[in-house]
C-alpha positions as CSV (number, residue, x, y, z in Angstrom):
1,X,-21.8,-43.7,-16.9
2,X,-18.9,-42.2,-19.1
3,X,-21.2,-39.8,-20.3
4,X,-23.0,-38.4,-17.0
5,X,-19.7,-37.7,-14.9
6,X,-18.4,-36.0,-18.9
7,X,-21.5,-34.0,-18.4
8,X,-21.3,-33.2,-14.8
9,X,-17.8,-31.8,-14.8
10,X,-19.5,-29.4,-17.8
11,X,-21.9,-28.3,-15.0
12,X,-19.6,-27.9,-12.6
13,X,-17.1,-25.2,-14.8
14,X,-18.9,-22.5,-14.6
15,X,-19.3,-22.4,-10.8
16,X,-15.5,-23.3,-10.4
17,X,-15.4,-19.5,-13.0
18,X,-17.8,-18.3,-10.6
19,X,-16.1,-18.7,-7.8
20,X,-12.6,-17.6,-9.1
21,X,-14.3,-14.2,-10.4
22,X,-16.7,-13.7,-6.6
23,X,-13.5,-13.7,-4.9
24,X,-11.2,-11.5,-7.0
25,X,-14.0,-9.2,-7.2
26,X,-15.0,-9.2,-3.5
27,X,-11.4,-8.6,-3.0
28,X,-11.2,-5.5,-4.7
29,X,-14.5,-4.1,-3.0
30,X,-13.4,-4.9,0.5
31,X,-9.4,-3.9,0.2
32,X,-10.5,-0.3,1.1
33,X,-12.7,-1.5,3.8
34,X,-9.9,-3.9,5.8
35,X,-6.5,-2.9,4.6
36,X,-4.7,0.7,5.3
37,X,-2.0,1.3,3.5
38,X,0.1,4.5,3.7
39,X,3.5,5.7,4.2
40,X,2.5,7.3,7.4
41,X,4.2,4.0,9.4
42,X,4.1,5.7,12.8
43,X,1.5,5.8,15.6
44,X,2.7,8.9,17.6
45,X,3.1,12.2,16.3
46,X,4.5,14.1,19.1
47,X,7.6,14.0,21.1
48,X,7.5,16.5,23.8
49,X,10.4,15.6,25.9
50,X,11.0,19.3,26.3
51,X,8.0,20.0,28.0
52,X,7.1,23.1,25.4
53,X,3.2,22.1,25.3
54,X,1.1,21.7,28.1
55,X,-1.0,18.2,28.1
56,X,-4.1,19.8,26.1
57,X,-2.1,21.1,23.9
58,X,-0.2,18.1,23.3
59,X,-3.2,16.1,23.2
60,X,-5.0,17.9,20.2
61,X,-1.7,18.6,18.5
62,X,-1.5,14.4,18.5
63,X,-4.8,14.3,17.1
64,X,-4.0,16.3,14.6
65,X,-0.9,14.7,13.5
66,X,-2.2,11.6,13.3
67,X,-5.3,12.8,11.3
68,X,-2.6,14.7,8.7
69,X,-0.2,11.9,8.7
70,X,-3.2,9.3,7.6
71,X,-4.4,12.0,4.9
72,X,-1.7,12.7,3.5
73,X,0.4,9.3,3.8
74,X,3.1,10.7,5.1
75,X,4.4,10.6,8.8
76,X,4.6,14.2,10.0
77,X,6.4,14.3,13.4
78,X,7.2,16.9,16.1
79,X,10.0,16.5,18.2
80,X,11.7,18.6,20.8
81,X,14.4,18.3,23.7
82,X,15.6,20.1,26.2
83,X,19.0,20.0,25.1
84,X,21.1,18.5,22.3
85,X,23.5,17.5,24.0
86,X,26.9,18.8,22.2
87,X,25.3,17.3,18.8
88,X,24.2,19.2,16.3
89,X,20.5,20.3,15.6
90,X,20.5,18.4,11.9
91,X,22.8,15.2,13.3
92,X,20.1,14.7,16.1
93,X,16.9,15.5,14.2
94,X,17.9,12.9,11.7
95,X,18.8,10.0,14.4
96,X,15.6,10.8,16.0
97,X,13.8,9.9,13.2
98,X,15.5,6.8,12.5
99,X,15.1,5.7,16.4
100,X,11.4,6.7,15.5
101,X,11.3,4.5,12.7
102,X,14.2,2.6,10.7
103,X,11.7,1.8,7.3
104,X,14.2,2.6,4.9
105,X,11.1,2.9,2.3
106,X,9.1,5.4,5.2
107,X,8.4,9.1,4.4
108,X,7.7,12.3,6.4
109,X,8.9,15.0,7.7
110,X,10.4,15.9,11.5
111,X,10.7,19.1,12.9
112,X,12.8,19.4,16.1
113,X,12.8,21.9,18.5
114,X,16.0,22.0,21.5
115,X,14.5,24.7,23.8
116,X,17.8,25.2,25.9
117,X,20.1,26.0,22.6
118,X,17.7,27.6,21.1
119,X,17.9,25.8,17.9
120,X,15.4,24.3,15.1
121,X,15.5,21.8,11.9
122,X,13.2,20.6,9.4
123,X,14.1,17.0,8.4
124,X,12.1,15.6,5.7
125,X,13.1,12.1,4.4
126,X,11.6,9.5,2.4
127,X,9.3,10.3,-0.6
128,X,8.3,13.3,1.3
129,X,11.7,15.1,0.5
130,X,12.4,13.5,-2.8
131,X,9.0,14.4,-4.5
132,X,7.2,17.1,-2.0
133,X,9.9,19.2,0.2
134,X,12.9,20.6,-1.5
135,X,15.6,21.8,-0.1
136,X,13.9,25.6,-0.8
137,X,10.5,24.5,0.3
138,X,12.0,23.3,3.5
139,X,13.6,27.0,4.3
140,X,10.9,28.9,3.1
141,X,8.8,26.6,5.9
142,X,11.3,27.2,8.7
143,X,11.5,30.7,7.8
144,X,8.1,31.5,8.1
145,X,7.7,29.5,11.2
146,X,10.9,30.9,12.9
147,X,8.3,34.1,14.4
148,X,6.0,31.3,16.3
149,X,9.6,30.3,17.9
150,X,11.0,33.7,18.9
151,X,7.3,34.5,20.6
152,X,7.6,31.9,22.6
153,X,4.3,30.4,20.6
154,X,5.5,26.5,20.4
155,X,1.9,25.0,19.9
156,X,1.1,27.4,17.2
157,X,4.6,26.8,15.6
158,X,3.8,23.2,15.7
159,X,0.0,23.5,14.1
160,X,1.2,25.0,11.7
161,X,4.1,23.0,10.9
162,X,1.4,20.2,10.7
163,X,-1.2,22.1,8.3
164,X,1.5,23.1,5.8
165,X,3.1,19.5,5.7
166,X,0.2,17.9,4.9
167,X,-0.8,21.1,2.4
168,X,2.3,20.4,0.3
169,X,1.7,16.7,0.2
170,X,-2.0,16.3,-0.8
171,X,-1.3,19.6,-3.8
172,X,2.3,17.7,-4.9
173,X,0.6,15.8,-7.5
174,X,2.4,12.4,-5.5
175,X,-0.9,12.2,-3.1
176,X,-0.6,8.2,-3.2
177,X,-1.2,7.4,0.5
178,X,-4.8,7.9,0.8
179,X,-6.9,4.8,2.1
180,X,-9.3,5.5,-0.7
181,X,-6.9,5.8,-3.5
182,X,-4.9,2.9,-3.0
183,X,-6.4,-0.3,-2.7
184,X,-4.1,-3.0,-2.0
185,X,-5.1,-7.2,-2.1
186,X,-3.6,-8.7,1.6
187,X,-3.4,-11.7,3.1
188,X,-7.0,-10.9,5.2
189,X,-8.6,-9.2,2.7
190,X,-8.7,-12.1,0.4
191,X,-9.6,-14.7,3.0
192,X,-12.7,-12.6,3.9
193,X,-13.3,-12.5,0.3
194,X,-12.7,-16.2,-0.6
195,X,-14.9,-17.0,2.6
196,X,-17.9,-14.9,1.3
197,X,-17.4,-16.0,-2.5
198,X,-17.8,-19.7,-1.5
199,X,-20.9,-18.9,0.6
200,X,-22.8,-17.3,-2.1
201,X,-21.2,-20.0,-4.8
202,X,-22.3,-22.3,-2.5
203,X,-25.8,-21.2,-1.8
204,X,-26.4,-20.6,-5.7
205,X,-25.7,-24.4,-6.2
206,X,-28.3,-25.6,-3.9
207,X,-30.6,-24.0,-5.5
208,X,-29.9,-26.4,-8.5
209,X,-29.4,-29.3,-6.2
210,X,-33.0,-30.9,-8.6
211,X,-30.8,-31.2,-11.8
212,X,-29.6,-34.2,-12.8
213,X,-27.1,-35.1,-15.6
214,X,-28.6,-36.9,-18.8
215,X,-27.0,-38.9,-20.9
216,X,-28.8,-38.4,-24.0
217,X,-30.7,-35.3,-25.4
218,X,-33.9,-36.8,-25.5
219,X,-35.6,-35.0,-22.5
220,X,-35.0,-31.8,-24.2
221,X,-36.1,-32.6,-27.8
222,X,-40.2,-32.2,-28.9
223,X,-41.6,-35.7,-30.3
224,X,-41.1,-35.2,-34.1
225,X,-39.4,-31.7,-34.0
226,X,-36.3,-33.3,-34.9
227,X,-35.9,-35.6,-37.9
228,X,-32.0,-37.0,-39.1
229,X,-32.3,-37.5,-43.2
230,X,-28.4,-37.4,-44.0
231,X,-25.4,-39.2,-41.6
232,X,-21.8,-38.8,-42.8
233,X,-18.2,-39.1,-41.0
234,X,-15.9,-35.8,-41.7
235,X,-12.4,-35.6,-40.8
236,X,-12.1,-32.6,-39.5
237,X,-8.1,-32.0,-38.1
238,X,-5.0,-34.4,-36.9
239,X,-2.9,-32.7,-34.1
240,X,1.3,-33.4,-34.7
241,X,3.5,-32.5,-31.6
242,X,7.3,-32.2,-32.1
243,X,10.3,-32.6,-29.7
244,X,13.3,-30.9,-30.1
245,X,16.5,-33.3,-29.0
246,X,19.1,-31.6,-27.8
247,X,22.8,-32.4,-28.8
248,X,25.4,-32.7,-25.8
249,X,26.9,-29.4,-27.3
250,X,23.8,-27.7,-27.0
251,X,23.8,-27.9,-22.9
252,X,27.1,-26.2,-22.3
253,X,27.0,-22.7,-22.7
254,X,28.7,-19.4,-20.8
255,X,26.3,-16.8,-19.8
256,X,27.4,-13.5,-17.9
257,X,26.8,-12.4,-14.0
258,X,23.5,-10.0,-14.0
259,X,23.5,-8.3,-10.9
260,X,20.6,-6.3,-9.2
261,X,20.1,-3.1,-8.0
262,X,21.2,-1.9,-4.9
263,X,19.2,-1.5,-1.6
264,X,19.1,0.1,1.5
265,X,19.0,-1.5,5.2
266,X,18.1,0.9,8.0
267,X,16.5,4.4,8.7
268,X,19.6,6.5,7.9
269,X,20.4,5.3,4.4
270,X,16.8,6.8,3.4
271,X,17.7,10.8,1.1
272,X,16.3,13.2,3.0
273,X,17.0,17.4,3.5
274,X,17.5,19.4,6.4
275,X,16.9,23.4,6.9
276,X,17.8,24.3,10.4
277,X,18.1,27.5,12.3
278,X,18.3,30.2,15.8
279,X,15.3,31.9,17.5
């Protein structure tokens, strides 16, 4: 009885690696399909409390956005007030994007609009300043959409805004948010995964539910194929394990502080540049 239970556990190894490589492998093949994982952390793209775009305007400048912000994986964000209340333009585009979203690890780029003083800025934070928008990239893009401003033009201003943003971040060589470029092994994902491995594991060993363990070889050996003429013991190794005892001395010892790195806690500790500006 020794035997058949030695022998069914042999059996029952390579669906236990089976198993272990249908699951890791399923998990890889369906990460694109159920996980998302970008830097783009916000659902809306457009804050229009200064009433610059009317509602269809708004509405496909949203979709837009959104559509940029998940190609890219970057949030790209447009903001606008009616007023800034005393503040200025770069001290109130940076809180808004905090209020927005206080990830100290998110990335994009805001640009703010105050219709009454006549005042823009181009906030980028995050990756998206630190890899993509440099402080000259940022004024050449405010610069060139200063015209859309002056002419009264908001939702082209804003289009446009959107179509170079995401430009610059999918030709920066840092293009890292894409759903299929990054595949990433969550909690669901490998659940799914674990679920379907076990199912096909599962079915595969019920269609071997007629073997049987044997505990000798003679089933599988042809009458007189197999003939023993010579029988001999060999020694063949002896396995030595050592322990090391420790002296008293040995467990006192002085070892220096190691301290890690330091880290960031809320939206306005992220780097980011501004380029701000009249029209």
């Amino acid at each position: 009885m020794h035997n058949a239970k030695l022998n069914l556990n042999k059996v029952s190894q390579p669906f236990l690696m089976l198993t272990i490589f249908t699951v890791l492998f399923s998990a890889v093949i369906l990460s694109p399909i159920f996980s998302i994982n970008v830097n783009a952390y916000t659902e809306k793209k457009v804050y229009d409390y200064g009433d610059l775009l009317t509602d269809r305007e708004e509405t496909r400048l949203e979709e837009q956005l959104r559509k940029a912000s998940e190609n890219c994986g970057h949030d790209i964000i447009v903001y606008t007030v009616k007023s800034l209340g005393g503040d200025s333009v770069s001290g109130y585009s940076q809180r808004a994007a905090d209020g927005i979203n206080t990830d100290p690890d998110s990335s994009g780029i805001l640009y703010l609009v105050s219709i009454y003083d006549r005042e823009y800025d181009i906030y980028a934070f995050g990756e998206m300043y630190e890899q993509i928008m440099s402080d000259r990239e940022l004024k050449r893009l405010s610069d060139d959409l200063q015209p859309y401003l002056s002419k009264g033009d908001y939702y082209g201003a804003f289009s446009e805004f959107g179509k170079r943003a995401e430009s610059a971040a999918l030709n920066s060589g840092d293009y890292s948010g894409s759903i299929s470029v990054r595949l990433t092994l969550n909690f669901s994902t490998f659940v799914i995964s674990a679920f379907i491995a076990l199912i096909i594991v599962f079915c595969m060993k019920q269609s071997m539910k007629t073997t049987r363990p044997e505990i000798t070889a003679g089933n599988y050996v042809k009458n007189g194929s197999f003939r023993v003429t010579v029988s001999r013991d060999v020694y063949l190794y002896t396995s030595v394990s050592r322990v090391k005892i420790q002296s008293n001395s040995s467990s006192h010892h002085s070892g220096g502080h190691h301290s890690g790195g330091g880290h960031r806690s809320g939206g306005g500790h992220r780097s980011g540049g501004h380029s701000s500006g009249r029209f």
